[in-house]
C-alpha positions in Angstrom: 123.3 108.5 95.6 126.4 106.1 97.0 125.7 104.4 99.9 127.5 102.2 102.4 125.7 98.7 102.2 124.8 95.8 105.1 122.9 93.5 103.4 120.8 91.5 105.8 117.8 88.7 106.0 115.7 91.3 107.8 113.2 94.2 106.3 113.5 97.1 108.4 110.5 99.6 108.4 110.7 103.4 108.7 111.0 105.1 111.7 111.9 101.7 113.3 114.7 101.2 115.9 117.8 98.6 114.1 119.8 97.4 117.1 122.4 96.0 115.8 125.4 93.4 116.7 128.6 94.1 114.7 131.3 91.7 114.9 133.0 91.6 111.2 135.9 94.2 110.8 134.0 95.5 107.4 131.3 97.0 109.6 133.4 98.1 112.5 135.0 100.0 110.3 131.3 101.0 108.9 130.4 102.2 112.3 133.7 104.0 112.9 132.8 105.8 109.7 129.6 106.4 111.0 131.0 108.1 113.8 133.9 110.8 112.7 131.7 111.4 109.6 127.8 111.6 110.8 127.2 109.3 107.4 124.1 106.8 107.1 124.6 103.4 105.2 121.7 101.0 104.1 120.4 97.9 104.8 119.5 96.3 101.7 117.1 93.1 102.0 118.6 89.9 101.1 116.0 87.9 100.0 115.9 84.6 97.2 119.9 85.3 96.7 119.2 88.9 95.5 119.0 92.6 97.1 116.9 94.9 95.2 115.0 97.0 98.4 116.2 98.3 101.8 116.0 100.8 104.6 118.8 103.9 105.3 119.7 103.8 109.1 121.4 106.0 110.9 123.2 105.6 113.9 122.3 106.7 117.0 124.0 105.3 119.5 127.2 102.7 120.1 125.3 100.8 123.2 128.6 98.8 123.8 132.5 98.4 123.0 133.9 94.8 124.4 137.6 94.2 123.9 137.3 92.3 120.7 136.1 95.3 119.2 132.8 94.2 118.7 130.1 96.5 119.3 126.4 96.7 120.0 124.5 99.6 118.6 121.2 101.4 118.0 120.2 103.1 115.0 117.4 104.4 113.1 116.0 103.4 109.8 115.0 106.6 107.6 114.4 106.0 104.2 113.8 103.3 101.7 115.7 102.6 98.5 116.0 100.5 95.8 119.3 99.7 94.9 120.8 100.1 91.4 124.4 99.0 91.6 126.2 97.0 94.3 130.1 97.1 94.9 131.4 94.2 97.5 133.8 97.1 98.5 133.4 100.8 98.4 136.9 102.8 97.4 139.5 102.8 100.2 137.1 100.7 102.5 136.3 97.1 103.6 132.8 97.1 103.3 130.2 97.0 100.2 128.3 99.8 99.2 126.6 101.2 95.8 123.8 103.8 94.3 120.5 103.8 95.7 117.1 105.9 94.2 115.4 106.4 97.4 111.4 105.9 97.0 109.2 108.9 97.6 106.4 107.7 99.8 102.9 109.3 100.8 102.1 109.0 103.7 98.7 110.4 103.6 95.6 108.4 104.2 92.0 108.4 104.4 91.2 108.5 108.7 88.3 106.4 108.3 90.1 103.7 106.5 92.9 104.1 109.5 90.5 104.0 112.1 89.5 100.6 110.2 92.4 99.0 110.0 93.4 100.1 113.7 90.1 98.4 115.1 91.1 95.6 113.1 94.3 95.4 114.5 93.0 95.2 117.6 90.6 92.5 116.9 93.8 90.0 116.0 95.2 91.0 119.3 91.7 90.4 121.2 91.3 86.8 119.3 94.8 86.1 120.2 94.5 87.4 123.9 97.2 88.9 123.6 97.6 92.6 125.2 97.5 95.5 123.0 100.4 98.3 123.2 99.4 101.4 124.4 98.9 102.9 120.9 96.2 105.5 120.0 94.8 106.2 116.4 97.1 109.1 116.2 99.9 107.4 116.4 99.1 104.2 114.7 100.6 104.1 110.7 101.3 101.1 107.9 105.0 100.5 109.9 104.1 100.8 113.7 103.2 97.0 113.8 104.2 95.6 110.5 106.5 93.0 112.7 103.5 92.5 115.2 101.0 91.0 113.0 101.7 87.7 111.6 103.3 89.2 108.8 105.8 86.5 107.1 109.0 87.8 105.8 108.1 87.7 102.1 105.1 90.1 103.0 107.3 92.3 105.0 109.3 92.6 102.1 106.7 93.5 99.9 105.2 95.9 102.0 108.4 97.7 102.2 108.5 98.5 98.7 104.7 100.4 98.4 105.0 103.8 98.6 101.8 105.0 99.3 100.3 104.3 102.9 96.7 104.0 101.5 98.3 101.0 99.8 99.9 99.5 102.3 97.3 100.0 105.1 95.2 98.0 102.5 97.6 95.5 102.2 97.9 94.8 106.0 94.0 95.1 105.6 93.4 91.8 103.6 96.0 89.9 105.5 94.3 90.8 109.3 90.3 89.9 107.3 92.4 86.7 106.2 94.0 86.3 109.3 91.1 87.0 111.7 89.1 84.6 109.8 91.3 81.7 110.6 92.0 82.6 113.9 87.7 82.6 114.7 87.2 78.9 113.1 90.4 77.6 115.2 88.8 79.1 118.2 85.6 77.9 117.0 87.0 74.4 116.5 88.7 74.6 120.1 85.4 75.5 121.7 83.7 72.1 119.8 86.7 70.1 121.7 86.5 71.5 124.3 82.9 70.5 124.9 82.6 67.4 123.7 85.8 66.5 126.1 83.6 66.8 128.8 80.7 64.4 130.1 77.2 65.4 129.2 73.3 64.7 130.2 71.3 63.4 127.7 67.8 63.5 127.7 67.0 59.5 127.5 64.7 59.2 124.2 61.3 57.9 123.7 61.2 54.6 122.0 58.0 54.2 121.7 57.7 57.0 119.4 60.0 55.2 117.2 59.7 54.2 113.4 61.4 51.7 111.7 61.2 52.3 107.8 
């Protein structure tokens, strides 16, 4: 399939809101597309000086006109793709574009292994004290807090291109154990500091019961 292209340094997940700023006159005349023609373009990843994987977004809503022409607006991400050929311009237009596969994903897991990694999840959150969003198991999927984990961006990326959600809720799996881990021996350590950084009783010792070898 051809696709209008906006290759960015950001992974965008399925089902995830893209606001986005457009100020070059390519994509301005991307998003006017958008509009009269109700087409979706993709945001291929731009990652070590290459684009390989990205999301189809689709826009929802232009949030703002200012009298430059630039724009603020909302879209959607749909799908994700791996890109086979890339065009800096498409025919006719200013912006780049090229033929995507788009991946088919499962997204069928095991509710055990969910409920798992959502109790995990929530561990991270506790050790951080940090306040968790009012998400139940239901609801809760490999995508719907890929950016609120700790993820770096190369693991974003690579989560991004698994197509099975058994697979990536595995994935997020080792890196909350690994994660967790760390965070309980820093608050470990801190709780050591913290209590020799404060004056203490000590039981004065018995010399008389000592030995010298």
């Amino acid at each position: 399939m051809k696709l209008p292209l906006f290759p960015l340094r950001t992974v965008f997940f399925p089902g995830e809101t893209v606001p986005l700023h457009i100020f070059e006159e390519r994509y301005k005349q991307l998003i006017q597309d958008c509009r009269d023609d109700a087409i979706t373009f993709g945001i291929p990843v731009y990652i070590n000086d290459t684009i390989e994987y990205g999301t189809e977004v689709q826009l929802v809503e232009v949030v703002n006109t200012y009298e430059s022409g630039e724009m603020d607006v909302v879209c959607i991400a749909r799908q994700v793709f791996k890109v086979l050929t890339f065009d800096n311009e498409m025919e006719g237009k200013l912006y780049a574009g090229g033929i995507v596969e788009f991946l088919e994903s499962d997204n069928d897991a095991d509710l055990t292994f969910r409920k798992e990694v959502f109790q995990k999840l929530k561990e991270l959150y506790d050790l951080m004290a940090v306040q968790f969003p009012p998400t139940t198991l239901d609801q809760f999927n490999s995508y719907a807090f890929a950016h609120k984990m700790g993820l770096s961006f190369e693991q974003e990326y690579d989560l991004l291109q698994l197509t099975n959600e058994t697979e990536r809720l595995g994935y997020i799996a080792e890196h909350l154990d690994t994660t967790i881990a760390v965070l309980k021996q820093i608050n470990k350590t801190k709780a050591v500091i913290e209590m020799n950084g404060h004056f203490k009783n000590f039981d004065p010792l018995d010399f008389k019961d000592f030995k010298v070898n």
